[in-house]
C-alpha positions as a Python dict, from the first residue, in 0.01 Angstrom:
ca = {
    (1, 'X'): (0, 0, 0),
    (2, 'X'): (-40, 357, 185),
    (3, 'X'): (-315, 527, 27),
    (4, 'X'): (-227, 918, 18),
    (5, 'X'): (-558, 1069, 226),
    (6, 'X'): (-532, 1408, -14),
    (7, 'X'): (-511, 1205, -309),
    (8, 'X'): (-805, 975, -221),
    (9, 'X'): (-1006, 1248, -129),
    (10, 'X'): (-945, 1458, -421),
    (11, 'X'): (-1071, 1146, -644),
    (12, 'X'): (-1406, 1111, -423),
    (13, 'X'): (-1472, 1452, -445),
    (14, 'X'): (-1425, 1497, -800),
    (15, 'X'): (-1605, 1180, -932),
    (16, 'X'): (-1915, 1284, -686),
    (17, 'X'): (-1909, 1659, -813),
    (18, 'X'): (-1872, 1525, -1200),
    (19, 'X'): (-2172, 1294, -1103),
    (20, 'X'): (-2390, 1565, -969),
    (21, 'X'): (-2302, 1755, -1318),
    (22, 'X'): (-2400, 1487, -1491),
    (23, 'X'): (-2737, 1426, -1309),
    (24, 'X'): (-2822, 1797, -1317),
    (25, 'X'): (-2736, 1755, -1698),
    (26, 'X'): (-2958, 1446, -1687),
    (27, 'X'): (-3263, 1715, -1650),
    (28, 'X'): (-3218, 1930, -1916),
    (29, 'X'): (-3586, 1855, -2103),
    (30, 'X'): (-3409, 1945, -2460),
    (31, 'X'): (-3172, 1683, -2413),
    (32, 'X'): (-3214, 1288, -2441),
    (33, 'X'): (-3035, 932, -2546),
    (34, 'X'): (-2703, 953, -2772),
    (35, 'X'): (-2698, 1395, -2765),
    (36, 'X'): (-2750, 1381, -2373),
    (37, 'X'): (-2464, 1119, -2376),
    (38, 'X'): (-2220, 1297, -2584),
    (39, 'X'): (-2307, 1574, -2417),
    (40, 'X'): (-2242, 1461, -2043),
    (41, 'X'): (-1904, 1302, -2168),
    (42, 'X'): (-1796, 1680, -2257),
    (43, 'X'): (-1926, 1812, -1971),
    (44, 'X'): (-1752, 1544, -1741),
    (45, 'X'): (-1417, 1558, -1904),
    (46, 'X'): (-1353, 1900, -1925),
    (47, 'X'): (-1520, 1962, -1606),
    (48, 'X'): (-1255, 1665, -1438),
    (49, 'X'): (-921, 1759, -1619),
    (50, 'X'): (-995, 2135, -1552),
    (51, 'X'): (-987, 2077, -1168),
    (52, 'X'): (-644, 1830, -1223),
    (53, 'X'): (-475, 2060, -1411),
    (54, 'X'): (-580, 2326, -1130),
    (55, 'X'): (-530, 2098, -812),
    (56, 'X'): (-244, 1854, -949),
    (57, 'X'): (-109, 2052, -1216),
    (58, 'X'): (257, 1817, -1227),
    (59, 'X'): (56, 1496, -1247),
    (60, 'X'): (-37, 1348, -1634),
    (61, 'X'): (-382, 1281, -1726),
    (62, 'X'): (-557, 934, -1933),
    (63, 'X'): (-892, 1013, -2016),
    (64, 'X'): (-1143, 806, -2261),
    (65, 'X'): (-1268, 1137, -2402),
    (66, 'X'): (-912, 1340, -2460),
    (67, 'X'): (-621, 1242, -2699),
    (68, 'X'): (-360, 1044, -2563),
    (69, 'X'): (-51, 1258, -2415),
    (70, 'X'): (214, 965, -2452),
    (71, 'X'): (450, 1178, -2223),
    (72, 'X'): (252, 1025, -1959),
    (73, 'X'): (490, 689, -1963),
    (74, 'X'): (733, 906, -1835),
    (75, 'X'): (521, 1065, -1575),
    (76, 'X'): (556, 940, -1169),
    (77, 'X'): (167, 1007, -1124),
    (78, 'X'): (-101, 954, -1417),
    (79, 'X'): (-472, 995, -1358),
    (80, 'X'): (-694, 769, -1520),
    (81, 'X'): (-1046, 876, -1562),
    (82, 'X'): (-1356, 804, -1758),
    (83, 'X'): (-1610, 1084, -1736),
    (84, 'X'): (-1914, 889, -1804),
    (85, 'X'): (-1889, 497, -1766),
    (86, 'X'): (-2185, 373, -1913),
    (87, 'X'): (-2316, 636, -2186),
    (88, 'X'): (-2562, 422, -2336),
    (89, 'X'): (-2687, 395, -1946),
    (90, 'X'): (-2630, 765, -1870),
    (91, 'X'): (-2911, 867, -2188),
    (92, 'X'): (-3206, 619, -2033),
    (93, 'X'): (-3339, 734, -1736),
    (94, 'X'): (-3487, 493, -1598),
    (95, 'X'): (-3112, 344, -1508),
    (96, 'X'): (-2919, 416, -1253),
    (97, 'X'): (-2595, 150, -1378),
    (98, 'X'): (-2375, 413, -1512),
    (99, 'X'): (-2102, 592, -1333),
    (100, 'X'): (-1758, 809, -1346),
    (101, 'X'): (-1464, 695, -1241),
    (102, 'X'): (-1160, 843, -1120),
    (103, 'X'): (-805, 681, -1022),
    (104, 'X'): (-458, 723, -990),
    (105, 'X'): (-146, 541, -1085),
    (106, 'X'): (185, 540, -950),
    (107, 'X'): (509, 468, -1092),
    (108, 'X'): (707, 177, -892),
    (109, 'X'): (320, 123, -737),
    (110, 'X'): (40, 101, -963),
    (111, 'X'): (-280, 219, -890),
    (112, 'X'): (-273, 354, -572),
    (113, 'X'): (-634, 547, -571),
    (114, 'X'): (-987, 486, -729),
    (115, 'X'): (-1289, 643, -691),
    (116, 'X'): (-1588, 529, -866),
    (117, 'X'): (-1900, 690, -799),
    (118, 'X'): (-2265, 597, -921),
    (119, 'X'): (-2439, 917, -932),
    (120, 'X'): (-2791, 765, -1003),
    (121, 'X'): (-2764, 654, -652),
    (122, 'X'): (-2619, 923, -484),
    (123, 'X'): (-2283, 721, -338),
    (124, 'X'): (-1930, 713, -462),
    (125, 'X'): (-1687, 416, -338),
    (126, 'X'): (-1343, 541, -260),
    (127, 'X'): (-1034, 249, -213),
    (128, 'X'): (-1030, 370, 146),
    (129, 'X'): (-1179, -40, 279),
    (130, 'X'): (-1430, 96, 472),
    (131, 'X'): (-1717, -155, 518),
    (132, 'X'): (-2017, -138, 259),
    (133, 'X'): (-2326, -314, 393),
    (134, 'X'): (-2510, -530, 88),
    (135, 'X'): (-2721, -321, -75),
    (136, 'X'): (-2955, -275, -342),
    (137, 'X'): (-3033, -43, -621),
    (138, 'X'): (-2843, -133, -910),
    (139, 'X'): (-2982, -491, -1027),
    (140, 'X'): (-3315, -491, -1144),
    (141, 'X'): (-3445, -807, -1016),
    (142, 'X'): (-3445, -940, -671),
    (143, 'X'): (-3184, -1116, -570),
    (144, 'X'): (-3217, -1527, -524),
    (145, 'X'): (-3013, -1758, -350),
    (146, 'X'): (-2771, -1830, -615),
    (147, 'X'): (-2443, -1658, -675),
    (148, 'X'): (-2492, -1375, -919),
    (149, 'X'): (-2210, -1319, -1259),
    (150, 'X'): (-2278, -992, -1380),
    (151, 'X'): (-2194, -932, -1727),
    (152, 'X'): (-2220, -728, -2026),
    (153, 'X'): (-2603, -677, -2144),
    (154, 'X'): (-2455, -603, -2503),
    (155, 'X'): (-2126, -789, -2523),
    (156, 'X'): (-2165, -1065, -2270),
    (157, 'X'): (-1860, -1302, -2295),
    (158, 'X'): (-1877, -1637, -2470),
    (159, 'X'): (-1793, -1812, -2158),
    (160, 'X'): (-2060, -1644, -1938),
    (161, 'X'): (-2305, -1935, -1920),
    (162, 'X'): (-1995, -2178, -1842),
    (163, 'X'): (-1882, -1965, -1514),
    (164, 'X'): (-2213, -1923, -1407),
    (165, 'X'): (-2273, -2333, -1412),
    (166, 'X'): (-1909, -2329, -1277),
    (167, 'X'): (-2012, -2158, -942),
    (168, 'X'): (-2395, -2281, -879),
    (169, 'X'): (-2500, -1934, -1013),
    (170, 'X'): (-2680, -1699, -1257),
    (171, 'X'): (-2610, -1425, -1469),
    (172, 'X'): (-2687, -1058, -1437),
    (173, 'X'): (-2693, -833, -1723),
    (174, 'X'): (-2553, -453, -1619),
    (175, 'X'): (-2485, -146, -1752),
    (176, 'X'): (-2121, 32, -1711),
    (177, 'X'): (-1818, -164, -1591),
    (178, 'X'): (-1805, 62, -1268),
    (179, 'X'): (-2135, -50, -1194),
    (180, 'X'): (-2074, -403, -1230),
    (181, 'X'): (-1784, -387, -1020),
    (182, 'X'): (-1938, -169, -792),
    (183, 'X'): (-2269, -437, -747),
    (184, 'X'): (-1983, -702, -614),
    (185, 'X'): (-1875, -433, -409),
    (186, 'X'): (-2177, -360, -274),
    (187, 'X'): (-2299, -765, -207),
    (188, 'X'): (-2572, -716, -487),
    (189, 'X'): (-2295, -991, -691),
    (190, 'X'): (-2067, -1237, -635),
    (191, 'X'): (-1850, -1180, -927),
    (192, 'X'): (-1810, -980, -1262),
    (193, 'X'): (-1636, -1134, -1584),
    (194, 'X'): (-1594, -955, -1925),
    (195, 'X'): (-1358, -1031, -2223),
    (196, 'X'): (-1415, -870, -2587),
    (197, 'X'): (-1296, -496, -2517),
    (198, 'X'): (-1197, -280, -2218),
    (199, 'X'): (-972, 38, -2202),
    (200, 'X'): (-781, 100, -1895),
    (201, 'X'): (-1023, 404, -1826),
    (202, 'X'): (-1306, 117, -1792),
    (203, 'X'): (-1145, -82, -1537),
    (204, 'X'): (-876, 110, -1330),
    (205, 'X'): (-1105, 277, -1096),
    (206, 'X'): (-1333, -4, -1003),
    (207, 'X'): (-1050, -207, -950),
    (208, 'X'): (-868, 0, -713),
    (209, 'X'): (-1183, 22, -524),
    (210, 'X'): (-1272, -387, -559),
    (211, 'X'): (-881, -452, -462),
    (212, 'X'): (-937, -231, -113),
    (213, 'X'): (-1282, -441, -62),
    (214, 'X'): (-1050, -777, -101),
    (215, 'X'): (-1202, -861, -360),
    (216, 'X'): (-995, -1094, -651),
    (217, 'X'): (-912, -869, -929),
    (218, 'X'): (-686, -975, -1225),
    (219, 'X'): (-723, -1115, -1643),
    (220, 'X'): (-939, -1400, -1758),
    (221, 'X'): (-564, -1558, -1766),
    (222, 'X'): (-498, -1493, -1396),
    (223, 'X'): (-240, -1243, -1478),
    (224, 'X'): (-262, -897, -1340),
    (225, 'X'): (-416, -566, -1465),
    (226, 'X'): (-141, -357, -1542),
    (227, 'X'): (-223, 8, -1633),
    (228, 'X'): (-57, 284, -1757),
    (229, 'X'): (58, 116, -2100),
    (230, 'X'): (145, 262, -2404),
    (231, 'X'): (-145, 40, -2560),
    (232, 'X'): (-413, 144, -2316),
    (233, 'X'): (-652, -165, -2442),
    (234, 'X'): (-687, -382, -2125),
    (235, 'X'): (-988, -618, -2302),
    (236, 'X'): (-1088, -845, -1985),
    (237, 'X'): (-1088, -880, -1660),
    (238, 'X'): (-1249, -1072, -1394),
    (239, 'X'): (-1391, -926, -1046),
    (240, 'X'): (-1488, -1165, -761),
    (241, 'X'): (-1541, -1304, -436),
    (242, 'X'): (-1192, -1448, -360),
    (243, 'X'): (-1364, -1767, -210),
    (244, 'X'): (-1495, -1817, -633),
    (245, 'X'): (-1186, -1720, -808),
    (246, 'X'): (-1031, -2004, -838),
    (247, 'X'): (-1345, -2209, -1032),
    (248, 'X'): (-1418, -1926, -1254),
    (249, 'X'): (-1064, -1902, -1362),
    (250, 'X'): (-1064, -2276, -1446),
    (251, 'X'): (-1290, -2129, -1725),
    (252, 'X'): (-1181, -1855, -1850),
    (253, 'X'): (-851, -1930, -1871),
    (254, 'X'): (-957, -2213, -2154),
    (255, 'X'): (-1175, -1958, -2300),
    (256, 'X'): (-872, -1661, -2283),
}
């Protein structure tokens, strides 16, 4: 897949710019919790579809916090972005696992660009492959030698506990999907299961970047993401090591 440089750099730039909006939101004393969360997702969105409409004004926009344009089926290129990953995340701040993605399907390609950026810690992953040394910063305990499952903290799947015995590991409770993709990303986990509700907003961005990172990407079934659906509601997914995929899908596929 050739990544278009413009295109790719236009999502960095605007998740990291919608990030730093968010975290100078983030300081405004007056706000806190659910209002600083509703209020960053307005901020975000019209902040991101603004600078679309301005710098791709032909292209079709999917966002979590807009109404759903269903001209976009018929569109070549459709944007799919979620302005604040991670809300509940976003109005606690002592937590840094929330994020913003930004991505951008094709037609007759899929997703050909993602850009997920974590703004608590100042770094935004683009699907260009460029190495990421493990890091730290978004788990909250050290890591051990076992292979690390992040999941949900409020909606963890019923088959967490079962992958997690399937692949010698333990599980990690996270914040926003981009986060948890981006801590397998980023070596601070091995792999990232969810099933029980997803929008294509959630997942589209972290997977472009998780797919350039060759990283296994697909359903708790094994079949693929697809995006750019009429019904946007893409409930599962599961992000890993390629090396594990194969043993976790032996589970979830029972549990799917």
């Amino acid at each position: 897949m050739t990544v278009t440089s413009s295109d790719a750099e236009l999502a960095g730039r605007l998740a990291t710019e919608a990030g730093n909006l968010l975290v100078e939101l983030r300081s405004d004393p007056s706000l806190n919790g659910k209002e600083l969360g509703k209020a960053g997702d307005l901020r975000s969105n019209e902040f991101l579809l603004d600078a679309l409409a301005r710098e791709r004004p032909g292209d079709s926009v999917l966002s979590e916090e807009s109404a759903d344009d269903l001209s976009r089926l018929d569109a070549d290129r459709v944007w799919i972005v979620d302005p604040v990953d991670g809300t509940k995340e976003y109005g606690l701040d002592d937590h840094t696992d929330w994020a913003v993605h930004v991505a951008l399907w094709e037609k007759g390609l899929g997703l050909t660009v993602g850009a997920v950026s974590l703004p608590g810690l100042g770094v935004t992953y683009v699907n260009d492959g460029a190495p990421v040394p493990p890091t730290t910063g978004l788990a909250r305990t050290p890591r051990g030698d076992k292979p690390r499952v992040v999941i949900s903290g409020s909606r963890p799947p019923a088959f967490a506990e079962s992958v997690a015995t399937a692949i010698g590991g333990e599980l990690l409770p996270m914040g926003s999907a981009g986060a948890k993709a981006m801590a397998v990303v980023r070596g601070e986990a091995d792999a990232y299961v969810h099933a029980g509700g997803q929008y294509e907003w959630d997942s589209a961005a972290p997977v472009a970047v998780a797919k350039s990172h060759g990283l296994w990407c697909s359903r708790i079934d094994g079949l693929s993401l697809e995006y750019n659906q009429r019904d946007v509601y893409l409930p599962d997914l599961v992000i890993c090591r390629p090396e594990l995929a194969e043993s976790i899908l032996e589970v979830t596929r029972v549990a799917g």
